[in-house]
TILO-269282 format. One line per field, with one value per atom (N, C-alpha, C, O): residue in three letters; atom name; x, y, z; residue number from 1. Coordinates in pm, 1 decimal, padded with zeros to 6 digits. Layout:
! residues N
residu: [Ala,...];
atome: [CA,...];
u: [X,...];
v: [Y,...];
w: [Z,...];
num: [NUM,...];
//
This chain:
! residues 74
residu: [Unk,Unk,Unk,Unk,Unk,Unk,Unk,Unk,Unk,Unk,Unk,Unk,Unk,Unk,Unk,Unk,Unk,Unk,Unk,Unk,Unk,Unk,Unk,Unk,Unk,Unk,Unk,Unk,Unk,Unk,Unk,Unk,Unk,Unk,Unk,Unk,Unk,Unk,Unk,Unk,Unk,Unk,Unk,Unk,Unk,Unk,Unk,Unk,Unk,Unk,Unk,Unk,Unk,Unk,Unk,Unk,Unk,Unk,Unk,Unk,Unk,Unk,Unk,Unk,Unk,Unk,Unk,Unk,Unk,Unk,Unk,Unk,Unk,Unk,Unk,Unk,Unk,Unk,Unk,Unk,Unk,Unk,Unk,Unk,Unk,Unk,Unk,Unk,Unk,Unk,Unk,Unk,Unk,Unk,Unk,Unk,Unk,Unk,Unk,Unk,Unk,Unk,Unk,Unk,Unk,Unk,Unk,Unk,Unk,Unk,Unk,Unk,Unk,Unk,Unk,Unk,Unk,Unk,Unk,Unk,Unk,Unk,Unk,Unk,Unk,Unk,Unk,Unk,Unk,Unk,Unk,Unk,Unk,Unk,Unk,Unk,Unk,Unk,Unk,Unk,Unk,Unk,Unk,Unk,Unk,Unk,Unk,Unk,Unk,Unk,Unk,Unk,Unk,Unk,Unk,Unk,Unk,Unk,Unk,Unk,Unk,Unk,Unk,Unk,Unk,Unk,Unk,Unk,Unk,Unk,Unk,Unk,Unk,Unk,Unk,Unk,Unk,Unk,Unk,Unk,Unk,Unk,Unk,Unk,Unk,Unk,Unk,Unk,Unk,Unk,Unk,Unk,Unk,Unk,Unk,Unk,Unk,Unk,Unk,Unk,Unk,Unk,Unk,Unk,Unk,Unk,Unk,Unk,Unk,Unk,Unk,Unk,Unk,Unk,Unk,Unk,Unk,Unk,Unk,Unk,Unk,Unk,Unk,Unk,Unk,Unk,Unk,Unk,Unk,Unk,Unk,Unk,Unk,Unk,Unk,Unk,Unk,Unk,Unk,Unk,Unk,Unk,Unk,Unk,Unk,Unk,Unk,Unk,Unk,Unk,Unk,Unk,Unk,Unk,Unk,Unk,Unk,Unk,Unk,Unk,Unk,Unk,Unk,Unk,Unk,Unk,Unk,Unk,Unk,Unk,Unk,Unk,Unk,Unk,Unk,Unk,Unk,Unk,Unk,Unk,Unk,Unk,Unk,Unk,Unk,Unk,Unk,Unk,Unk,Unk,Unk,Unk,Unk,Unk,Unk,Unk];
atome: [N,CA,C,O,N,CA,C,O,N,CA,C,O,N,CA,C,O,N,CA,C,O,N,CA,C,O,N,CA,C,O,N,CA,C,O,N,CA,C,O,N,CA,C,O,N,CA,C,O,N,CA,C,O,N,CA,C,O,N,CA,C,O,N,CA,C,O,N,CA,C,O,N,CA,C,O,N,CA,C,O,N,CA,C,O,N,CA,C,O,N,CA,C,O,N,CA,C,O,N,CA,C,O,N,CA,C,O,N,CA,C,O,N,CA,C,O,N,CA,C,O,N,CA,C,O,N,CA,C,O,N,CA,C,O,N,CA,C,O,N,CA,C,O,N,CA,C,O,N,CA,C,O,N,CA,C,O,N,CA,C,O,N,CA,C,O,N,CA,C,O,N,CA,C,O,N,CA,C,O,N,CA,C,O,N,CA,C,O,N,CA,C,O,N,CA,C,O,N,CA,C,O,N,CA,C,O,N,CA,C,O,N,CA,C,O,N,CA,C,O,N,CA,C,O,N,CA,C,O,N,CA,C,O,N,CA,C,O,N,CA,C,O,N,CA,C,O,N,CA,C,O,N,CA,C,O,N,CA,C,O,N,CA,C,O,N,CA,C,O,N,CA,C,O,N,CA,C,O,N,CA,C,O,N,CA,C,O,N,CA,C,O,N,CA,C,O,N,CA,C,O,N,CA,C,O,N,CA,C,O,N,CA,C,O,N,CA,C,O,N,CA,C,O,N,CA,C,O,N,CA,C,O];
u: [-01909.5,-01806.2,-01751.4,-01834.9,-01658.4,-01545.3,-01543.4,-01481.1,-01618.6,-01641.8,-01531.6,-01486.1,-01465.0,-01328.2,-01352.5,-01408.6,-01260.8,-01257.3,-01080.9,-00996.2,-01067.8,-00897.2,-00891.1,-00992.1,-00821.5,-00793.2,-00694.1,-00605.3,-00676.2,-00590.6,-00520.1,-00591.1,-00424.5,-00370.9,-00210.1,-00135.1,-00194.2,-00054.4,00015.4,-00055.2,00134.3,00189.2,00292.7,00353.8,00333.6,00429.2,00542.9,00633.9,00563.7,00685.5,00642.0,00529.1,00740.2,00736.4,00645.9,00652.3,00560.0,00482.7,00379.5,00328.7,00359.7,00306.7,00111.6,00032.8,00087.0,-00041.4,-00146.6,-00088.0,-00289.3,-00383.2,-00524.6,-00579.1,-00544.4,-00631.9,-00723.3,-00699.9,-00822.3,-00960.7,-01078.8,-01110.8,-01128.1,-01318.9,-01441.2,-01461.6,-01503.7,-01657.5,-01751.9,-01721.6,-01860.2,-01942.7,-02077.0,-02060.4,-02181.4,-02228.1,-02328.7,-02415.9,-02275.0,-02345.9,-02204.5,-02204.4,-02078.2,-01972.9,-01856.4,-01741.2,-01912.0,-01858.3,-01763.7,-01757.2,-01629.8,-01487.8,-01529.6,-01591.9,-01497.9,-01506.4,-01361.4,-01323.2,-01317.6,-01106.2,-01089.3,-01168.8,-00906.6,-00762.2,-00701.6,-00663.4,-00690.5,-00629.4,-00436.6,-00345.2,-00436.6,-00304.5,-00295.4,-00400.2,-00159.5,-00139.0,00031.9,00088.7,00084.6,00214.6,00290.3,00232.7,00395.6,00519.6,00529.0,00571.0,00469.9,00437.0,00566.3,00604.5,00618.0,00712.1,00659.6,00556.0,00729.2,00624.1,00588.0,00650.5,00498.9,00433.1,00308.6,00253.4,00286.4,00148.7,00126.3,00213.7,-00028.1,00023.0,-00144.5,-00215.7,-00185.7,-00317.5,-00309.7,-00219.2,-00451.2,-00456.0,-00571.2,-00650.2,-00613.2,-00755.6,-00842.6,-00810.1,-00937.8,-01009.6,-01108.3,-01213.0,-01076.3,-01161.1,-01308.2,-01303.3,-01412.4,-01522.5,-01640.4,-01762.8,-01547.6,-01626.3,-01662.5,-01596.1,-01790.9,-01871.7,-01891.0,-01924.5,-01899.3,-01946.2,-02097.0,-02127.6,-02199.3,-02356.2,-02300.1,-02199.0,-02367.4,-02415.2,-02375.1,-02373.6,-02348.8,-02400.8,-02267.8,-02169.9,-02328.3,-02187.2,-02115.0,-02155.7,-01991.3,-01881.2,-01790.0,-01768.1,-01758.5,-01653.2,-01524.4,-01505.7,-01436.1,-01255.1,-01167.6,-01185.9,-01099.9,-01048.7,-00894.7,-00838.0,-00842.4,-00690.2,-00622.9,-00668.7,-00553.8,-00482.4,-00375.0,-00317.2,-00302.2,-00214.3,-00145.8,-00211.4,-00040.7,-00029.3,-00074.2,-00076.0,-00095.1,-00153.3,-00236.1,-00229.8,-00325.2,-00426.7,-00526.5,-00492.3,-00670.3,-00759.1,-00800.8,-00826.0,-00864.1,-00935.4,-01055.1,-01012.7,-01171.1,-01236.0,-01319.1,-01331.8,-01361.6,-01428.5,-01514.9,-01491.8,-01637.6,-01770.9,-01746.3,-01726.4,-01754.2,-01711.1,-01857.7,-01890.3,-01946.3,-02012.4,-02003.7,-01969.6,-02033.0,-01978.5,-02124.3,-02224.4,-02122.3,-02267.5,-02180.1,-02241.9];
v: [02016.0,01913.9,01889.4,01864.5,01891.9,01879.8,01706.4,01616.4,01683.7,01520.1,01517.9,01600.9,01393.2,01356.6,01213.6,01163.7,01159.2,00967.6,00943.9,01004.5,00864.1,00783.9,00714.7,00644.9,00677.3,00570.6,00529.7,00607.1,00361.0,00338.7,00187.0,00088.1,00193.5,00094.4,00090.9,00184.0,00014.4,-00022.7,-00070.9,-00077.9,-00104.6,-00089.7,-00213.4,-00237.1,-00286.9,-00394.6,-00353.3,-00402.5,-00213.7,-00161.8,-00028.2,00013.6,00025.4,00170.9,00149.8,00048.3,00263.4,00255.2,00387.3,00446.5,00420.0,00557.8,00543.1,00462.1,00602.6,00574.2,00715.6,00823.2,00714.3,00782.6,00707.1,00597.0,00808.5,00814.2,00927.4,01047.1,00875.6,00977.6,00926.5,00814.2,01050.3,01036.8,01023.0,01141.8,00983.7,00976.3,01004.0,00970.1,01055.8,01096.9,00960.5,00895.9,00963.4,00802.2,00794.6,00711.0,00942.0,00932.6,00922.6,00954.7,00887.0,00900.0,01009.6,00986.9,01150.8,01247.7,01240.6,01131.8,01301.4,01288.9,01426.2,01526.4,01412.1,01493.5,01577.3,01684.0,01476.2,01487.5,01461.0,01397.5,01446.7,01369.8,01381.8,01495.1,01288.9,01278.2,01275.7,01350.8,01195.8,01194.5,01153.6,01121.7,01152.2,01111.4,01131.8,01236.2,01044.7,01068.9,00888.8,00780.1,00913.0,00782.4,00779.7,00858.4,00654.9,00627.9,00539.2,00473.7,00551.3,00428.0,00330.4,00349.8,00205.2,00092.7,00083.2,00138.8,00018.5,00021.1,00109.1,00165.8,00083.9,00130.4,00292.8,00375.4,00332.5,00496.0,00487.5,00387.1,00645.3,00689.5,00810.7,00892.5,00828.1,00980.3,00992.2,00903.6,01147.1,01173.0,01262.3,01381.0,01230.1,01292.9,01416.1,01395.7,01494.2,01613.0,01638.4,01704.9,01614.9,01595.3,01730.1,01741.6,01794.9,01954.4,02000.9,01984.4,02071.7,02137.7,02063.0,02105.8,01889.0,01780.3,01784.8,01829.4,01693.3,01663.0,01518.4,01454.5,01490.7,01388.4,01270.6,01298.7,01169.4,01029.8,00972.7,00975.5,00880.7,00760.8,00823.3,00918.0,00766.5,00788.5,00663.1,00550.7,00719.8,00558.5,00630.3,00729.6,00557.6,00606.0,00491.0,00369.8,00533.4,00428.0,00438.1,00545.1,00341.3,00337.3,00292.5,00212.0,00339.7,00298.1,00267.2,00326.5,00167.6,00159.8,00071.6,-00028.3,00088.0,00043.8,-00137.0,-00199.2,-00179.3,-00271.7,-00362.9,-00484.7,-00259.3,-00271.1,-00119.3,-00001.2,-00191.5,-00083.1,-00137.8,-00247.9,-00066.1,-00115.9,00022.3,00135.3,-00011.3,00080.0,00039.1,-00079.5,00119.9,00090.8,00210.0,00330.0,00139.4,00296.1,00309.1,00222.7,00485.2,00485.2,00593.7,00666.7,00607.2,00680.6,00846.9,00855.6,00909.3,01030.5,01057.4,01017.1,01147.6,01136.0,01304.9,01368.6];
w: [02030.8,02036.2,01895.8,01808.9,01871.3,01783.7,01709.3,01765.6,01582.9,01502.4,01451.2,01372.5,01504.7,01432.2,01488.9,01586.5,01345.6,01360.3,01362.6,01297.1,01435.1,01418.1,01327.6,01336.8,01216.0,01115.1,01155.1,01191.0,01162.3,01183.8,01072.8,01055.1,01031.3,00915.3,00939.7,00969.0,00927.6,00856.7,00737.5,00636.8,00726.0,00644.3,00598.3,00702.5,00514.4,00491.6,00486.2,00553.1,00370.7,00313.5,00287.0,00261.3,00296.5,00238.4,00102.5,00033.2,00075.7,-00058.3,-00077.5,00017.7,-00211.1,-00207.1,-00133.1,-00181.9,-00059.6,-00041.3,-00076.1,-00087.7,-00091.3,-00107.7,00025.9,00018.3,00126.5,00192.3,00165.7,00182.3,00125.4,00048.9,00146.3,00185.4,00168.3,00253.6,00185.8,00160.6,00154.9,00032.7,00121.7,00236.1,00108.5,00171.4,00079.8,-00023.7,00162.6,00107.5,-00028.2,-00051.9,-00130.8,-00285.6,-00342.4,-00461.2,-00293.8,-00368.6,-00369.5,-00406.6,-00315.7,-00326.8,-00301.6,-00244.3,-00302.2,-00244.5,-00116.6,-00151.8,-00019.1,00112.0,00141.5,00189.5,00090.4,00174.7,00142.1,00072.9,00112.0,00049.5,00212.0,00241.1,00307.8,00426.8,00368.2,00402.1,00303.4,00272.9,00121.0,00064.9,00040.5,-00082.5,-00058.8,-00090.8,-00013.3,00008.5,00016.4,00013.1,00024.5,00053.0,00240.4,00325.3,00242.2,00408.4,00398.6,00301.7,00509.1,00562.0,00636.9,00700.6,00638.5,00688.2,00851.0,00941.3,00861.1,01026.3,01001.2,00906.9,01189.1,01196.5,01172.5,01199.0,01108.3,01144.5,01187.2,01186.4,01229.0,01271.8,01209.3,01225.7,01102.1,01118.9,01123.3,01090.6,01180.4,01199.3,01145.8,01143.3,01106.5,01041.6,01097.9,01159.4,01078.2,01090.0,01040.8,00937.3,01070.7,01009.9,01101.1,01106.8,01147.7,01186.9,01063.0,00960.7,01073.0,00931.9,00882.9,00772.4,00882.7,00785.2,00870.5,00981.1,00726.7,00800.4,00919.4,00890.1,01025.8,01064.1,00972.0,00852.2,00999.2,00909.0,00912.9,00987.5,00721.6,00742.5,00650.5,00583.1,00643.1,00526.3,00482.3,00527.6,00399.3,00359.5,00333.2,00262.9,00406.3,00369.4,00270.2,00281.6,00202.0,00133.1,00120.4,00098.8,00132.6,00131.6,-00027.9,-00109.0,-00032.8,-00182.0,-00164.7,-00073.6,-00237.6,-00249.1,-00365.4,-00394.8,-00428.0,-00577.8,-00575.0,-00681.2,-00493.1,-00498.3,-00411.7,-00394.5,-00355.8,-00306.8,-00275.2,-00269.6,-00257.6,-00200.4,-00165.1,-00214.0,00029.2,00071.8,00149.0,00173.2,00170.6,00156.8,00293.4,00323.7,00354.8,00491.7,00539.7,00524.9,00611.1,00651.9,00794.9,00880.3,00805.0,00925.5,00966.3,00872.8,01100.6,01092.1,01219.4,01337.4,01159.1,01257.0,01303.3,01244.0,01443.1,01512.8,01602.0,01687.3];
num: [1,1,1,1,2,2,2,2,3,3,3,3,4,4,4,4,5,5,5,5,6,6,6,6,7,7,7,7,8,8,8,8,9,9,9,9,10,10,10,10,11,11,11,11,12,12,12,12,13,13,13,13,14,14,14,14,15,15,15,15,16,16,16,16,17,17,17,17,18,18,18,18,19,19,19,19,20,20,20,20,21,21,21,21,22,22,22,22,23,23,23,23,24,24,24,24,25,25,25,25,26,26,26,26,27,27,27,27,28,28,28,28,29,29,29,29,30,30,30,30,31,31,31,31,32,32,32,32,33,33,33,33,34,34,34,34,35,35,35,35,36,36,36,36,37,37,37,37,38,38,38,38,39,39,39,39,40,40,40,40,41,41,41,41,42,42,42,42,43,43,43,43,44,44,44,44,45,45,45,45,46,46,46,46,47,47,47,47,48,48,48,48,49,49,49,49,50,50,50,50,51,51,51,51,52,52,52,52,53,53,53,53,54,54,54,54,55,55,55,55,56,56,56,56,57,57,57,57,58,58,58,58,59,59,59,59,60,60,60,60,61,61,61,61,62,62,62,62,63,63,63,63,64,64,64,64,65,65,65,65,66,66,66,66,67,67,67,67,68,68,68,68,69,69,69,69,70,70,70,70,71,71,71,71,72,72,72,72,73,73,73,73,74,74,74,74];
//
């Protein structure tokens, strides 16, 4: 079976964003996106085939904010 998670966030205004995966010593896993989102909701999903088991943390950027959240794949 095929490990993938939905992220799901939105948006106020158009603004450049960075969605990155950490694996739970820090590692960077992924760059999901690093691009100019337009505003509203979006989903993207993470592909986590060939990853171990466990938790991860995704983090959102944005020029003025980060927010960072654990998500666990099984």
């Amino acid at each position: 079976m095929k490990a993938s998670a939905k992220i799901r966030f939105g948006l106020p205004e158009s603004t450049q964003i960075s969605l990155v995966v950490y694996d739970v010593a820090g590692r960077k896993v992924s760059v999901l996106l690093d691009c100019i989102m337009e505003a509203g909701t979006h989903e993207v999903v993470f592909d986590a085939s060939g990853l171990p088991v466990g938790s991860y943390v995704y983090q959102l950027i944005t020029p003025g904010r980060s927010i960072a959240r654990r998500m666990s794949m099984a």
